[in-house]
C-alpha positions as semicolon CSV with decimal commas, in nm:
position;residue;x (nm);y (nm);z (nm)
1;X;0,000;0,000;0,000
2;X;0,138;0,373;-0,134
3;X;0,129;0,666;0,191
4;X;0,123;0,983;0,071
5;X;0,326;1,246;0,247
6;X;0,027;1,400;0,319
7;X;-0,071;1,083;0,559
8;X;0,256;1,027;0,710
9;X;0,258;1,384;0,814
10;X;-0,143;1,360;0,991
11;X;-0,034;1,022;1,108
12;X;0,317;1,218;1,293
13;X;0,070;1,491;1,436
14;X;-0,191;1,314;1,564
15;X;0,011;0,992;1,760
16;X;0,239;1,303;1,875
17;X;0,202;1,298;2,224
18;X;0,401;1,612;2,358
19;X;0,118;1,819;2,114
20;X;-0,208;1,901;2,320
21;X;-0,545;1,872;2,108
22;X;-0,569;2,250;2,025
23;X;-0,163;2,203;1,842
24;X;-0,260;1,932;1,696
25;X;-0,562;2,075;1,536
26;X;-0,369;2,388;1,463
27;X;-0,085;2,185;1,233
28;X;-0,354;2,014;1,051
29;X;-0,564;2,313;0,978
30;X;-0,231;2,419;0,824
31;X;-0,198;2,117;0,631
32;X;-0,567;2,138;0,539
33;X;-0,485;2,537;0,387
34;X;-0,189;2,394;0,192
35;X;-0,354;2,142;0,056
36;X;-0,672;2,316;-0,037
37;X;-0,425;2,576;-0,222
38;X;-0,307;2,259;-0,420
39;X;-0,646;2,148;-0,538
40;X;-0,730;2,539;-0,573
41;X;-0,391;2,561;-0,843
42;X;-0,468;2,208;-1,002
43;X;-0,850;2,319;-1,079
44;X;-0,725;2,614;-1,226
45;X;-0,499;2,470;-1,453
46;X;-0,592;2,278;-1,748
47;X;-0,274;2,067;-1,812
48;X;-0,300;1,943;-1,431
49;X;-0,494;1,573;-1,306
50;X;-0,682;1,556;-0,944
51;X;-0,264;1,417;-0,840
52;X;-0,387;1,318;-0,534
53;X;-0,476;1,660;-0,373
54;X;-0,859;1,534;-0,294
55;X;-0,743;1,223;-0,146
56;X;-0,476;1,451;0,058
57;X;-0,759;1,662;0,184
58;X;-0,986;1,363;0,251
59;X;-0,744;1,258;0,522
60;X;-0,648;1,559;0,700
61;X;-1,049;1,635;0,729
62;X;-1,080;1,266;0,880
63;X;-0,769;1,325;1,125
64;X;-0,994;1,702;1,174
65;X;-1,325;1,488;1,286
66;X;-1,134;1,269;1,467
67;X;-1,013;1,542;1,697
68;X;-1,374;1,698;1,717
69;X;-1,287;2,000;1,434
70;X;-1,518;1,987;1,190
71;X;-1,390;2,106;0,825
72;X;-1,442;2,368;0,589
73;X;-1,770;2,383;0,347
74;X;-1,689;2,196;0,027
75;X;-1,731;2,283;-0,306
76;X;-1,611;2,574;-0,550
77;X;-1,658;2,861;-0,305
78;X;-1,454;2,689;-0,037
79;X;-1,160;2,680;-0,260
């Protein structure tokens, strides 16, 4: 099975245990922003495939929920 970056990071934060909840949450709303700006540049270009970014985002709003953080609207006006 292929791990994205993406996962191995959210997997690092959240079995962190010198990070309280509210850090935790913190770094992954940063990795959610990054990531969103991915899928923001790749749906604006033509010459550019999905490349992961959804599934990226998909897992950093699961490791969200699983802390109790709910995630940002979806859709075209959330990006």
């Amino acid at each position: 099975m292929v791990v994205s970056t993406t996962e191995l990071k959210v997997q690092d934060i959240l079995e962190n245990v010198s990070l309280i909840r509210d850090q935790k949450i913190a770094k992954l709303k940063l990795l959610e922003e990054d990531a969103r700006g991915l899928q923001r540049a790749g749906s604006e270009s033509a010459m550019v495939d999905d490349d992961g970014w959804y599934a990226d985002l998909r897992i950093i709003e699961k490791a969200l929920k699983k802390l109790g953080q709910g995630s940002r609207p979806e859709g075209a006006s959330s990006l």
